[in-house]
C-alpha positions as CSV (number, residue, x, y, z in Angstrom):
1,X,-9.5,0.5,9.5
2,X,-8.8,-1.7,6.6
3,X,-9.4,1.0,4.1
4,X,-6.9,3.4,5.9
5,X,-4.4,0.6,6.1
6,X,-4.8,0.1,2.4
7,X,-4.5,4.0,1.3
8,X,-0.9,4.0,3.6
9,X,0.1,0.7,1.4
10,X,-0.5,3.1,-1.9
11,X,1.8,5.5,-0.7
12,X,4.1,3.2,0.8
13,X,4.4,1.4,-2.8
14,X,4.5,5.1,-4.7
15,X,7.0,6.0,-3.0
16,X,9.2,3.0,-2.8
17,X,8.1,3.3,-6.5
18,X,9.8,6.6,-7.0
19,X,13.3,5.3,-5.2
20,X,13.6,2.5,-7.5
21,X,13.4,4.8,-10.2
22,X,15.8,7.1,-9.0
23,X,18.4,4.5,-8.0
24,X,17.9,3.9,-11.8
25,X,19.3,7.2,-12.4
26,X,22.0,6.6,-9.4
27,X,20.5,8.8,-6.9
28,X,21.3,8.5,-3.3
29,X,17.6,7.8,-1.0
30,X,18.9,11.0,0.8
31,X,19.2,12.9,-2.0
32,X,15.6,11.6,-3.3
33,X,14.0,11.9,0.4
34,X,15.0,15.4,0.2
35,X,14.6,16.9,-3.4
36,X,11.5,14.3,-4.1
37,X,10.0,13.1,-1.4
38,X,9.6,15.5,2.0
39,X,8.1,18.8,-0.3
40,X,5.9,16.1,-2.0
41,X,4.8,13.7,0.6
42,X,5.6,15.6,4.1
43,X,7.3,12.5,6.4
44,X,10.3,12.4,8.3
45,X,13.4,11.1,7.1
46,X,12.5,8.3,9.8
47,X,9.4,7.2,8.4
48,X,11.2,7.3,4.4
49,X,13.0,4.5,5.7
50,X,10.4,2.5,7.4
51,X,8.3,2.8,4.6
52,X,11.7,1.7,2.3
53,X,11.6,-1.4,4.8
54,X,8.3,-2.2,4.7
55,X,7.0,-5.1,2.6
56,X,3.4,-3.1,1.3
57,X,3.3,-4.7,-1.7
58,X,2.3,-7.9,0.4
59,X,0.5,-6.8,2.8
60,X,-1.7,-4.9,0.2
61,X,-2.5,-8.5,-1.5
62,X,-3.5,-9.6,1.4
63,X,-6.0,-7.0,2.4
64,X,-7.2,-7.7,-1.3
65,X,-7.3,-10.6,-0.6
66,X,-9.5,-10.8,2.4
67,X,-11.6,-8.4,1.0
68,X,-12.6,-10.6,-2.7
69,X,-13.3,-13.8,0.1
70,X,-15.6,-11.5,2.4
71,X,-17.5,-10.6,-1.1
72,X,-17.2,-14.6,-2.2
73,X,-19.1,-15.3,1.1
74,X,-21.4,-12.5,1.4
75,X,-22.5,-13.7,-2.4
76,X,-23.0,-16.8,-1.3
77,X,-25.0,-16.2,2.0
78,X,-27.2,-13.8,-0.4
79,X,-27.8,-17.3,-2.6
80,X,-29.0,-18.7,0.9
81,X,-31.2,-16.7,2.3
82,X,-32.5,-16.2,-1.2
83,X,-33.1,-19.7,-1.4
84,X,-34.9,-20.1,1.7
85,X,-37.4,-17.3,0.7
């Protein structure tokens, strides 16, 4: 589940990505949902805006986050069983 979670977050962050750069260049988000984003990306104008309102860069972190600690301890429980061998 995790790893579809984290593959939504990527797209999430491209595309909030892409509006920051087009508010750069003064574009409305309507105008970039609907010249960039729907033909590239297929959402509804609905789900643009969660994803706008969604904090993914966070929430990606985190995953990451929990993931590098699961490999600290899986590591370290290797070094113990090895040990005990």
């Amino acid at each position: 589940m995790a790893y579809n979670r984290e593959m939504l977050l990527r797209k999430i962050i491209e595309i909030q990505n892409i509006v920051l750069k087009g508010q750069k260049k003064s574009l409305s988000q309507k105008e970039m949902y609907h010249n960039v984003i729907a033909p590239k990306y297929f959402i509804s104008i609905a789900t643009f805006y969660k994803y706008l309102g969604c904090n993914a860069k966070k929430e990606l972190a985190e995953i990451e986050e929990r993931r590098r600690l699961k490999e600290v301890a899986d590591r370290e429980r290797e070094k113990v069983v090895l040990n005990e061998v």
